[in-house]
Structures are given as structure tokens and as C-alpha cells.
C-alpha positions as CSV (number, residue, x, y, z in Angstrom):
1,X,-12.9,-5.7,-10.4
2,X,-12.1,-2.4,-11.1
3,X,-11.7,-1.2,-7.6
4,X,-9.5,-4.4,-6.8
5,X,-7.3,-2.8,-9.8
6,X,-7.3,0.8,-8.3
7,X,-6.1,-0.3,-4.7
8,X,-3.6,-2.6,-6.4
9,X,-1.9,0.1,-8.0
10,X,-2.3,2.3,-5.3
11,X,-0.4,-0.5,-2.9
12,X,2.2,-1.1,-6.0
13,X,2.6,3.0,-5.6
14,X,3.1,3.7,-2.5
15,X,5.5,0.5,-2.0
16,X,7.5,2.0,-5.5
17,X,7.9,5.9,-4.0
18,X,8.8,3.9,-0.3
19,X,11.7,2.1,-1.8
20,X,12.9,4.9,-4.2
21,X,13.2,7.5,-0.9
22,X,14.1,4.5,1.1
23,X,12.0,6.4,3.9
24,X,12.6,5.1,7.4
25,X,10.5,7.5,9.2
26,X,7.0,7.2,11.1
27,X,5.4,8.2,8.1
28,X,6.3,4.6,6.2
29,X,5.3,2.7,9.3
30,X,1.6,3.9,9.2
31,X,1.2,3.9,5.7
32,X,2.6,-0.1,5.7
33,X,0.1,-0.4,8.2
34,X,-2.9,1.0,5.7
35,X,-1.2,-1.1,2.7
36,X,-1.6,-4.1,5.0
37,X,-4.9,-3.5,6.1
38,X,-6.1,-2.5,2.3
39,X,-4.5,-5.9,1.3
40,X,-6.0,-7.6,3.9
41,X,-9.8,-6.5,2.5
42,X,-8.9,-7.6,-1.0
43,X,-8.6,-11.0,-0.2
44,X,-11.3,-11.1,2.1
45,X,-13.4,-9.5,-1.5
């Protein structure tokens, strides 16, 4: 369980400091893409 916690907050993280810069770059577009595919492994866990 703890790791499912760690990635959690990592995803809650990264989706907090993408909507306080609103950043509409390239950058947000791959790192959607990892937050998807980290997601995506939780619930297969």
C-alpha cells in the first residue's frame, strides 16, 4: 500500500503544479501521458 500512496501523491503533484502554471506546452502533454500510464498500473495492482 505504501507505494500505491507514493504514486498517488506524485499524480496529485504533478496535476497541482500543471494547473497552478497552467502549462500548455510539450512538456505537460508527456507528463499526462506518464500520469495516465502510472494510473493505469494502479488499478491493474
Amino acid at each position: 500500500m505504501g507505494k500505491k500512496s507514493n504514486l498517488l501523491e506524485s499524480i496529485k503533484f504533478i496535476d497541482n503544479v500543471l494547473k497552478k502554471n497552467n502549462i500548455l506546452n510539450k512538456n505537460s502533454i508527456d507528463i499526462d501521458k506518464l500520469v495516465k500510464t502510472i494510473k493505469h498500473k494502479i488499478n491493474l495492482s
